[in-house]
C-alpha positions in Angstrom: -13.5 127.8 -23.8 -9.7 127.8 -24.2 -10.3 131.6 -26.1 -11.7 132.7 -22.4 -8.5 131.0 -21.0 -6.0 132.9 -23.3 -8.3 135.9 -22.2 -8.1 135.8 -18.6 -4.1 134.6 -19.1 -3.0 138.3 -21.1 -4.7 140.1 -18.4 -3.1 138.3 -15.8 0.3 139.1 -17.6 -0.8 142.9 -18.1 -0.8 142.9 -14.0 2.0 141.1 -13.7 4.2 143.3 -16.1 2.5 146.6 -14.3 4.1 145.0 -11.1 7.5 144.2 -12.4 7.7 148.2 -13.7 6.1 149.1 -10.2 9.2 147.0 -8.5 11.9 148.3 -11.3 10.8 151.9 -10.2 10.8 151.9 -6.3 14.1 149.5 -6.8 15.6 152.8 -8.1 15.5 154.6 -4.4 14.9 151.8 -1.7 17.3 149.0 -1.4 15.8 145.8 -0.6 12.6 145.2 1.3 11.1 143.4 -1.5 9.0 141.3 0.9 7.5 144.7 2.4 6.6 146.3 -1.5 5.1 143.3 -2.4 2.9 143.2 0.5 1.8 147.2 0.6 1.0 146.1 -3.6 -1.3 143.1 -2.2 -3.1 145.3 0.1 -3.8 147.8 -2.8 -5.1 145.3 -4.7 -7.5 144.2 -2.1 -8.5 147.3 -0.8 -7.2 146.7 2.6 -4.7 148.2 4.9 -1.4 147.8 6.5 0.3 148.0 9.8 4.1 148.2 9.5 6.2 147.2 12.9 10.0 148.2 12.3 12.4 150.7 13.7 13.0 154.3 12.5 14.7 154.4 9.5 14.2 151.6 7.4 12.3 153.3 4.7 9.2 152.7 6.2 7.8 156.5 4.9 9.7 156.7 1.8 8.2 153.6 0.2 4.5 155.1 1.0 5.8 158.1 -0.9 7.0 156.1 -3.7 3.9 154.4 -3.6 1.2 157.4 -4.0 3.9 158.5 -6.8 3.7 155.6 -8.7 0.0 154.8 -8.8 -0.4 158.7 -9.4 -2.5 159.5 -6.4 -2.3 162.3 -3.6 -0.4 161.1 -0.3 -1.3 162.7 3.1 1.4 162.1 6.6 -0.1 162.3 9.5 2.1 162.0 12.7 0.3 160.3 15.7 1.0 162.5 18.8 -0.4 161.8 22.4 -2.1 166.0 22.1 -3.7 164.6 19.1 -7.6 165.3 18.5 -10.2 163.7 16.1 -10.4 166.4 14.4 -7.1 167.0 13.6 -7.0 163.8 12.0 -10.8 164.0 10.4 -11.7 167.7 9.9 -13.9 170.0 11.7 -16.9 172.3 11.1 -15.9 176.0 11.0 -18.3 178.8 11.2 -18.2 180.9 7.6 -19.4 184.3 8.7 -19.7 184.9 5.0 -22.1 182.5 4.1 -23.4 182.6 7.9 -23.0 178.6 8.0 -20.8 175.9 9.2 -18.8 174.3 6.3 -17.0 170.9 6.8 -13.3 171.4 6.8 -11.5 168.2 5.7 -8.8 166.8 7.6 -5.4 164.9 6.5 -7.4 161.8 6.5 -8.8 162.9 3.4 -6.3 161.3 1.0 -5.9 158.3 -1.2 -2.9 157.0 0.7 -2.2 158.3 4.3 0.8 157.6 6.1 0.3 157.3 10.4 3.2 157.9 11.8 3.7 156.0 15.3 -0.3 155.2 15.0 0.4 153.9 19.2 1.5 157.5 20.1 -2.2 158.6 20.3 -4.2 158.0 23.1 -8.0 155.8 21.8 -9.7 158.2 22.0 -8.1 159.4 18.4 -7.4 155.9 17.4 -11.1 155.4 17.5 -11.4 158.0 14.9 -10.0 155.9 12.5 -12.9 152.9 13.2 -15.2 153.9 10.6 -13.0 155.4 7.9 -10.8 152.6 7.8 -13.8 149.5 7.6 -16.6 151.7 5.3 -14.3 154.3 3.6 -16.3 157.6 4.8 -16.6 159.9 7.7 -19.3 160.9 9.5 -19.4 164.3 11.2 -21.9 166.4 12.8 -25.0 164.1 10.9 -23.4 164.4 7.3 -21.5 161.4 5.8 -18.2 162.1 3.9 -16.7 159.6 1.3 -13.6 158.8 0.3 -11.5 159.2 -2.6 -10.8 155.8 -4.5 -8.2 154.4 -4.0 -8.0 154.7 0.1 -5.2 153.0 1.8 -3.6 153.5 5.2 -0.2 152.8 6.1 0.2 152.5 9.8 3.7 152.6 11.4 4.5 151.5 15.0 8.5 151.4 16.3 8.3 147.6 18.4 11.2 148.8 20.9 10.4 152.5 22.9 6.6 151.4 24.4 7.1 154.8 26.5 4.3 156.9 26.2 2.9 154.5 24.1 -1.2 153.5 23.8 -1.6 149.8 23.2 -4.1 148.9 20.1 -7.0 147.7 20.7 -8.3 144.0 19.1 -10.9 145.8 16.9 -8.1 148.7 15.5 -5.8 146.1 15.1 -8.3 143.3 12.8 -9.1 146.6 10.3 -5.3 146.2 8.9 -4.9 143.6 6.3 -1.4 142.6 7.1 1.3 143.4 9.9 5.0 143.6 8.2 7.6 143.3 10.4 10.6 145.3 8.8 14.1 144.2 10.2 17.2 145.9 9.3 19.1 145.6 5.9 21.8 143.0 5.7 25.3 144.6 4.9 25.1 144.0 1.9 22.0 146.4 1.3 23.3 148.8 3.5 26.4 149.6 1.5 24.1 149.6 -1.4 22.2 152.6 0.0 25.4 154.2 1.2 26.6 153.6 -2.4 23.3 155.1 -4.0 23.1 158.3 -1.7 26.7 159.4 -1.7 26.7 159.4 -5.6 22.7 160.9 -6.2 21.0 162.7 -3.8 17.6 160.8 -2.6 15.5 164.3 -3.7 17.1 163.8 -7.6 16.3 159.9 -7.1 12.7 160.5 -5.8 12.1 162.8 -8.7 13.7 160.2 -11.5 10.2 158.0 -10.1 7.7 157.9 -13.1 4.2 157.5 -12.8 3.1 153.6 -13.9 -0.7 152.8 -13.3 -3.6 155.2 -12.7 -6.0 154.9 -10.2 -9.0 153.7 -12.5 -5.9 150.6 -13.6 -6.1 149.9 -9.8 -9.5 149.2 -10.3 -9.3 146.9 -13.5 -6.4 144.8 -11.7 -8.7 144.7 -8.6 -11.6 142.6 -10.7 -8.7 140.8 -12.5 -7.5 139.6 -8.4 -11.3 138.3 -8.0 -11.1 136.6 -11.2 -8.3 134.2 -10.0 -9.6 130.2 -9.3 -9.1 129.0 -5.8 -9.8 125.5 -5.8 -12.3 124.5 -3.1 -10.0 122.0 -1.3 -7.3 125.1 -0.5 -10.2 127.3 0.6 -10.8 124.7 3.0 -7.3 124.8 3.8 -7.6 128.6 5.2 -10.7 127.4 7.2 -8.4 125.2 9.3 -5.7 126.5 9.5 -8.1 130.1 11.3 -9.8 127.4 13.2 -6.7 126.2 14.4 -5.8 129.6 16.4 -9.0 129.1 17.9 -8.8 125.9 19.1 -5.0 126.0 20.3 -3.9 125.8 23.9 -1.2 128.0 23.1 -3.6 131.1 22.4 -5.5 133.2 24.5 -7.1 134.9 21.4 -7.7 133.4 17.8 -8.2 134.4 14.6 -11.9 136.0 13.3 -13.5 135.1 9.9 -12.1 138.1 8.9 -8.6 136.6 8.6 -9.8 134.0 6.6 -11.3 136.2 3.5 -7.9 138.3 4.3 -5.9 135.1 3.3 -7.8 134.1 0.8 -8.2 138.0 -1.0 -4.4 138.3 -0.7 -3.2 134.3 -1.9 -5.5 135.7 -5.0 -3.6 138.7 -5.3 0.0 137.1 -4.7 -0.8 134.5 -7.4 -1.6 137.1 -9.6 1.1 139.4 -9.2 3.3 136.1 -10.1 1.6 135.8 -13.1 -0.5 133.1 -12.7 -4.7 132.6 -12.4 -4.9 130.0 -9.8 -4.0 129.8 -6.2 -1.4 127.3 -4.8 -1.3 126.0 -1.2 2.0 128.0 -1.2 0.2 131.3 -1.2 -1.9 130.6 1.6 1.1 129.6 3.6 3.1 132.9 2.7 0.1 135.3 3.6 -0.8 133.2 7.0 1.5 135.1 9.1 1.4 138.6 7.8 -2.6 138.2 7.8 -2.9 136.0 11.2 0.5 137.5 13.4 -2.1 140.7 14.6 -5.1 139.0 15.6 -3.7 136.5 17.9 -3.0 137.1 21.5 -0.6 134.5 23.2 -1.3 133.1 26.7 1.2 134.6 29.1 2.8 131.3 29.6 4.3 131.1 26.3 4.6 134.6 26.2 7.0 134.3 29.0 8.9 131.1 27.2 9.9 133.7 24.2 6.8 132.1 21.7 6.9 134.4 19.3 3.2 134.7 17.0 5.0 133.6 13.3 6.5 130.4 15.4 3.4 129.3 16.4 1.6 129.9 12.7 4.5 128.1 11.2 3.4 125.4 14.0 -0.1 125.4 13.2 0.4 125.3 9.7 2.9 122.2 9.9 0.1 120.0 11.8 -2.7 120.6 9.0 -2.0 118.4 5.7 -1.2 120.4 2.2 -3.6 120.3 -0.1 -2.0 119.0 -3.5 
């Protein structure tokens, strides 16, 4: 028994370590927003996906880049425009007079990570091409069902202050994405840090000083080492009430779906991980509540008109249920 222990505890180090390197290296050309690598990490090890809320330039496409550099996979931008089509986010059959057949042309979707830029710039119709991709990982087009490359992650990007010409996400689009990341602006600090970095290298010589750390088939091996982390059963009935809550509060419109609750407790397995350890606290329920939860909740107008903000009304919720210790 404690030789299985010592097992599990080197391969929890072994991710650990591959997630300090992964930090060291994307350190080397963004400043700060540690919160938001360490999230876009968790949702790669649980195969899910991530909408990022933040204004233009905070890094928000860099760090994807970085990202498909490090794990050593292909990266594909696609920039959300209202003219935007299905097909020119999917592919399309074209007619090969050579072969006198249709042949499926794959579209920018076709990646293993995929940037959306401004993913609220399209109109639903286009959004809704993103429905099946997103929850089963394939397309299907004209009868014939495409799979996807492993891994397959989309990064979503929305800027929360210009709503002109904007489309709303729907409830379903928005419950596909693991976690929302609100990204605020660097402190002063950081920014003369950057303004430090780029005056002296230029960000192309910095990008290309990136090394390659884990492979996609390592992605897969840390993965089953996530699901192999204990959760005890008293904290898994602490995510239970704290989704129930949202459901049953006066202050919602909307709650939470059971879908939130195996996002919490996928990620609180992959958090304690990456920290190095094979068990889940009650501490990393609470930090992936409101990153997992903030999306899926729809505020009554009321407190919507009082200033409530989503995360202020977790952190409420979560205060009134007792901590598991």
């Amino acid at each position: 028994m404690e030789e299985n222990l010592y097992e599990q505890r080197a391969d929890i180090n072994k991710l650990n370590d591959a997630v300090i390197n992964i930090r060291n290296e994307i350190s080397k050309v963004i400043v700060g927003q540690h919160k938001m690598v360490d999230l876009l990490l968790i949702a790669l090890l649980c195969d899910g996906h991530v909408l990022i809320e933040g204004v233009p330039g905070v890094a928000k496409t860099l760090t994807a880049k970085l990202l498909a550099k490090i794990i050593d996979t292909s990266f594909s931008r696609i920039q959300f425009t209202p003219d935007l089509m299905p097909s020119d986010v999917l592919g399309t059959s074209v007619f090969n007079p050579k072969e006198a057949e249709f042949e499926f042309k794959r579209g920018p979707v076709f990646s293993n990570i995929i940037l959306i830029d401004e993913i609220n710039r399209a109109p639903a119709k286009t959004q809704s091409a993103l429905f099946e991709v997103m929850e089963e990982r394939q397309v299907t087009i004209d009868g014939t069902t495409h799979f996807m490359d492993f891994p397959f992650l989309v990064i979503a990007t929305q800027n929360p202050i210009e709503q002109e010409g904007t489309y709303r996400l729907p409830e379903a689009q928005l419950d596909r994405f693991l976690f929302k990341i609100i990204i605020n602006y660097p402190t002063v600090e950081e920014e003369i840090n950057i303004l430090l970095n780029q005056q002296s290298v230029p960000q192309n010589t910095l990008l290309e000083s990136v090394r390659k750390i884990i492979s996609p088939s390592q992605v897969t091996e840390y993965r089953n080492i996530t699901n192999e982390v204990i959760i005890d059963p008293n904290l898994v009935e602490f995510i239970a009430k704290i989704v129930n809550e949202t459901r049953n509060n006066s202050s919602l419109y909307l709650g939470a779906s059971p879908r939130a609750s195996l996002a919490i407790l996928r990620s609180a397995k992959a958090n304690a991980a990456m920290m190095g350890r094979d068990f889940v606290k009650p501490e990393d329920i609470i930090e992936m509540a409101k990153p997992v939860i903030r999306h899926r909740i729809i505020l009554t107008p009321e407190k919507e008109m009082e200033g409530i903000t989503a995360d202020e009304l977790i952190n409420e919720i979560i205060s009134k249920i007792e901590v598991p210790r």
